[in-house]
C-alpha positions as CSV (number, residue, x, y, z in Angstrom):
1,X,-20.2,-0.5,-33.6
2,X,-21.2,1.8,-31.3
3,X,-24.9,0.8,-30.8
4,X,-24.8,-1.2,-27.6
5,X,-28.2,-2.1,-25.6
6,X,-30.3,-4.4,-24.2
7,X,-27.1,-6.0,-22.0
8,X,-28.2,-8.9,-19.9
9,X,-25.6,-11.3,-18.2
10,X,-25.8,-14.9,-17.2
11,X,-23.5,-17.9,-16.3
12,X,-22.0,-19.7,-19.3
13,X,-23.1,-23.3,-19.1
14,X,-22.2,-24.4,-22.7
15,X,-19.7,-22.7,-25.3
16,X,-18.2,-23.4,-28.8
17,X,-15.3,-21.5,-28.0
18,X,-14.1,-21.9,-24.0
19,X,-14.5,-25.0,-21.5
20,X,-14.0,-24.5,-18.2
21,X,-12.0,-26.9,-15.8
22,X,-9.6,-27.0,-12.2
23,X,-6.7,-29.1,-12.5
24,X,-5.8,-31.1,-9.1
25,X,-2.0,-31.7,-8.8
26,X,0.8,-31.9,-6.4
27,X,4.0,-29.7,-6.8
28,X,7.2,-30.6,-4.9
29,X,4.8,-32.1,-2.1
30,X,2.3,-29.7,-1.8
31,X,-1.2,-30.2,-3.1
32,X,-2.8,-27.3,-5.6
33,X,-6.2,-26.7,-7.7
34,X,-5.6,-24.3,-10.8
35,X,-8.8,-22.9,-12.7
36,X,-8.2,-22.8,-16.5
37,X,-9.9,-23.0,-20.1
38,X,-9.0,-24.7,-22.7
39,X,-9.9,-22.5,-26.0
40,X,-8.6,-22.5,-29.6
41,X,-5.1,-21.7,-30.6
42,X,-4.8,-18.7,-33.1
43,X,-3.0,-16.8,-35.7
44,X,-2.1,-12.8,-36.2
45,X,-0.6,-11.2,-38.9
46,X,0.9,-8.1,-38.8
47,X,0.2,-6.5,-42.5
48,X,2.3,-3.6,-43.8
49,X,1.2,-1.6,-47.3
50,X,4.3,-0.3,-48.9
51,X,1.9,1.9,-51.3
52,X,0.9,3.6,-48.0
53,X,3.7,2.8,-45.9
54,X,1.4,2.1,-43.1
55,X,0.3,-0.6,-40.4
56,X,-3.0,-2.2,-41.5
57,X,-5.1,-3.0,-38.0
58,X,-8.7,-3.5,-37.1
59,X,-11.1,-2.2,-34.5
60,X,-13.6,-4.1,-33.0
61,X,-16.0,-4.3,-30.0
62,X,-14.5,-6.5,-27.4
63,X,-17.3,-7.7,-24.8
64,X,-14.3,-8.7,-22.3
65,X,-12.8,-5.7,-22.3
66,X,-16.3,-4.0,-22.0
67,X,-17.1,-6.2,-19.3
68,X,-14.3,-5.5,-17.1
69,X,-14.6,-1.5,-17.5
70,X,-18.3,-2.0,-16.4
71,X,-17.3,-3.9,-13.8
72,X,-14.8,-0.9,-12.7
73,X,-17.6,1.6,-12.6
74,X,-20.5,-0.8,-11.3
75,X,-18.6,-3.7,-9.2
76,X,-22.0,-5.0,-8.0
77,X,-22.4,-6.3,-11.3
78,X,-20.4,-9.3,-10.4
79,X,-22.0,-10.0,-7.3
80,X,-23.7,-12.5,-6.1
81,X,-22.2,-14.9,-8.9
82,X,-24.2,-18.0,-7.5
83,X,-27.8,-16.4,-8.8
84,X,-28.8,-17.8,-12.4
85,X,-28.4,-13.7,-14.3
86,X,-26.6,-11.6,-12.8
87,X,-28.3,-7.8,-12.4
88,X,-29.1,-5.8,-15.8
89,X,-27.2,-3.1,-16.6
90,X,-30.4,0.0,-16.7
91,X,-27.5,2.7,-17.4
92,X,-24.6,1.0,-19.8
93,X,-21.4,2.4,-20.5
94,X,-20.8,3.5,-24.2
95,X,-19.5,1.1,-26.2
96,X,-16.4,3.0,-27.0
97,X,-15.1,1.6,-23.7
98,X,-14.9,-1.8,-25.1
99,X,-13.5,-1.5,-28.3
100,X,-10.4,-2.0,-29.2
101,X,-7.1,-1.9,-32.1
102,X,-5.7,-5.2,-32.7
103,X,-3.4,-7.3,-35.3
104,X,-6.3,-9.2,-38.3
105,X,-6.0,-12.4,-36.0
106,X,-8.8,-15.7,-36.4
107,X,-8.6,-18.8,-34.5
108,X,-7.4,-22.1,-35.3
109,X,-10.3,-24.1,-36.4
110,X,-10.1,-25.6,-38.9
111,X,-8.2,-28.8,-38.8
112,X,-7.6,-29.5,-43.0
113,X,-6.1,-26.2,-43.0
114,X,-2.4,-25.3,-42.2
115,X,-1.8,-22.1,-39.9
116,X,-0.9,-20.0,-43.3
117,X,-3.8,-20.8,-45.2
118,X,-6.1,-19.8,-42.2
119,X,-3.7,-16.3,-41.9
120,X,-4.6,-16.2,-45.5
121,X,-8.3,-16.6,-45.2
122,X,-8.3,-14.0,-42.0
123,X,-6.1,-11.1,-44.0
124,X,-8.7,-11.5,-47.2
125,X,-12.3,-11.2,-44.4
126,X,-10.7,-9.1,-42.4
127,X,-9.0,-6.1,-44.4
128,X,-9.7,-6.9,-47.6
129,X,-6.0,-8.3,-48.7
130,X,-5.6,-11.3,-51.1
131,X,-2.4,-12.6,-50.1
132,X,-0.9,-16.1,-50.5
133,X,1.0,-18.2,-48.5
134,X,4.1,-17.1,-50.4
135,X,3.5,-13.7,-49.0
136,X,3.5,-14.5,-45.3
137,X,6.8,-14.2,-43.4
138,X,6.1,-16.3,-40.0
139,X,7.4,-14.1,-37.1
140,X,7.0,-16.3,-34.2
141,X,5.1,-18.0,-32.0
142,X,4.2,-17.4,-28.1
143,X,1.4,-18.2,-25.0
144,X,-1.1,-15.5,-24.3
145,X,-3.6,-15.7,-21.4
146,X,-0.9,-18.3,-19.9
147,X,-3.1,-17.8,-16.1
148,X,-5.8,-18.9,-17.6
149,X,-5.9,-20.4,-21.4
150,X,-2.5,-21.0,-22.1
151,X,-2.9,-20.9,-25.6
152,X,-0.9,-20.3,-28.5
153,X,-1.2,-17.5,-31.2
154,X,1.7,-17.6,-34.4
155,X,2.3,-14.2,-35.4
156,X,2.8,-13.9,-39.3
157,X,4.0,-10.6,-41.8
158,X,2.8,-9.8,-44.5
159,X,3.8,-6.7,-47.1
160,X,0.9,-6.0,-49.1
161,X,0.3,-3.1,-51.6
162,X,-3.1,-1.2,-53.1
163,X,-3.8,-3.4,-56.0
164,X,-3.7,-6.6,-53.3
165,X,-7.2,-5.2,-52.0
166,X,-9.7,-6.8,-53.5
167,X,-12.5,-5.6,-51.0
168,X,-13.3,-3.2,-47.9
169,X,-12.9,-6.1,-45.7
170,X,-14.6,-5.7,-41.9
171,X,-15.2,-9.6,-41.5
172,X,-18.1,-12.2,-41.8
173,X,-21.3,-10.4,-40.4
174,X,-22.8,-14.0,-40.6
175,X,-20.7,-15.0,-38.2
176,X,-21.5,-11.4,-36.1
177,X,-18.6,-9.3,-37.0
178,X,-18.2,-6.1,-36.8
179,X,-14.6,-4.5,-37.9
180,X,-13.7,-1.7,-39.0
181,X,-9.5,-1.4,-41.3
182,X,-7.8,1.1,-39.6
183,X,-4.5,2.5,-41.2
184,X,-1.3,3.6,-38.9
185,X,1.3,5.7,-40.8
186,X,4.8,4.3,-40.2
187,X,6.1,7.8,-38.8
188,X,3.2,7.6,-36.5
189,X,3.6,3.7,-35.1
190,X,5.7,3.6,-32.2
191,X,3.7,6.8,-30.8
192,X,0.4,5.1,-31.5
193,X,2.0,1.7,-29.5
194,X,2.7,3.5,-26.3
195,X,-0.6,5.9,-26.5
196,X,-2.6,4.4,-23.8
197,X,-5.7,6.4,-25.1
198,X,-5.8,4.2,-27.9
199,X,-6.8,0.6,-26.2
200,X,-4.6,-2.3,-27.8
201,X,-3.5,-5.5,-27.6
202,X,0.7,-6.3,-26.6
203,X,0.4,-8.4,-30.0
204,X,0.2,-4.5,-31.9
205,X,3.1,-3.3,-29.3
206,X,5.3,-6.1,-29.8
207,X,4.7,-6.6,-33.9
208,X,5.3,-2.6,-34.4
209,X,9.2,-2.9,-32.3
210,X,9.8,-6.1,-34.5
211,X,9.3,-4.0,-37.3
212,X,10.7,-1.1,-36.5
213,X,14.1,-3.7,-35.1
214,X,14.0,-6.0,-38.6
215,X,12.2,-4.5,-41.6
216,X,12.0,-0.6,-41.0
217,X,15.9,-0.3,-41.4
218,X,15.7,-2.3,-44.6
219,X,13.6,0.3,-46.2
220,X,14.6,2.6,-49.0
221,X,15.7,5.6,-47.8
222,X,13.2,8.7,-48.3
């Protein structure tokens, strides 16, 4: 995960994942443009092992994320957007930069499957977890990147338990990735939320105070 090299960036002119486009309209009279994408929809799932009584997350290399820390420490990376590749990075940033903890998530696409069977599938590539549909709690659902992909991600719980793991997990390396299951004691969770040492996405944050609000004080009593 931490082997980064070779980075090279260019202009995106065709993507399986993101389509670019500006929306014209008029709001109470006044003409406006809005740049957006249109992307895939997605499920989380926040999994809890009771044999452990931890949070089960991943860790993963996130190009965005180490895109925008380059572009903190080398703005002139950015420049000049018009040229077909933008300059090559001779001195990159360590990859640690970039990578961050976040909920076992996959995106919608997969139209003969329902939202549960794809939370299913991610839980099982992901961490390792077979879980069924009769083992997912649906949480809620909610917009993330509403500026500019307004799309929607259904967060899912799930209670799993050591004999449940049928494998190590860490995701289709076909399919390029790279995780790595990362346990978070319960005592530890809320700490680990607000760390800002420890990158992560709000959908960690937010799942960990659900808990904490609707399951933790359910819990036998130690």
């Amino acid at each position: 995960m931490e082997a980064i090299e070779e980075l090279a960036v260019q202009p995106c002119t065709s993507s399986l994942y993101l389509r670019p486009f500006r929306l014209s309209y008029r709001q109470n009279g006044t003409k406006k443009f809005w740049d957006f994408m249109r992307t895939h929809d997605s499920v989380s799932i926040l999994i809890f092992n009771t044999s452990r009584q931890c949070f089960v997350v991943v860790k993963q290399f996130r190009p965005a994320v180490y895109m925008c820390e380059v572009e903190r420490h080398h703005p002139q990376v950015f420049q000049n957007q018009g040229k077909e590749s933008l300059p090559s990075l001779e001195n990159p940033l360590p990859a640690v930069v970039g990578v961050t903890y976040e909920l076992c998530a996959g995106i919608v696409d997969k139209p003969g499957l329902s939202l549960e069977e794809i939370a299913c599938e991610e839980v099982l590539e992901e961490c390792g977890y077979r879980v069924s549909i009769a083992d997912l709690r649906r949480i809620t659902s909610y917009r993330s990147g509403v500026g500019v992909t307004g799309s929607r991600q259904t967060l899912f719980y799930a209670e799993v338990n050591d004999q449940m793991r049928t494998s190590g997990g860490g995701g289709q390396p076909e399919e390029g990735e790279l995780i790595e299951v990362v346990e978070i004691p319960l005592e530890e969770s809320m700490k680990f939320a607000y760390d800002e040492t420890f990158p992560k996405t709000m959908g960690v944050i937010f799942s960990f105070m659900w808990f904490h609000s609707n399951i933790a004080p359910k819990l036998p009593k130690k």
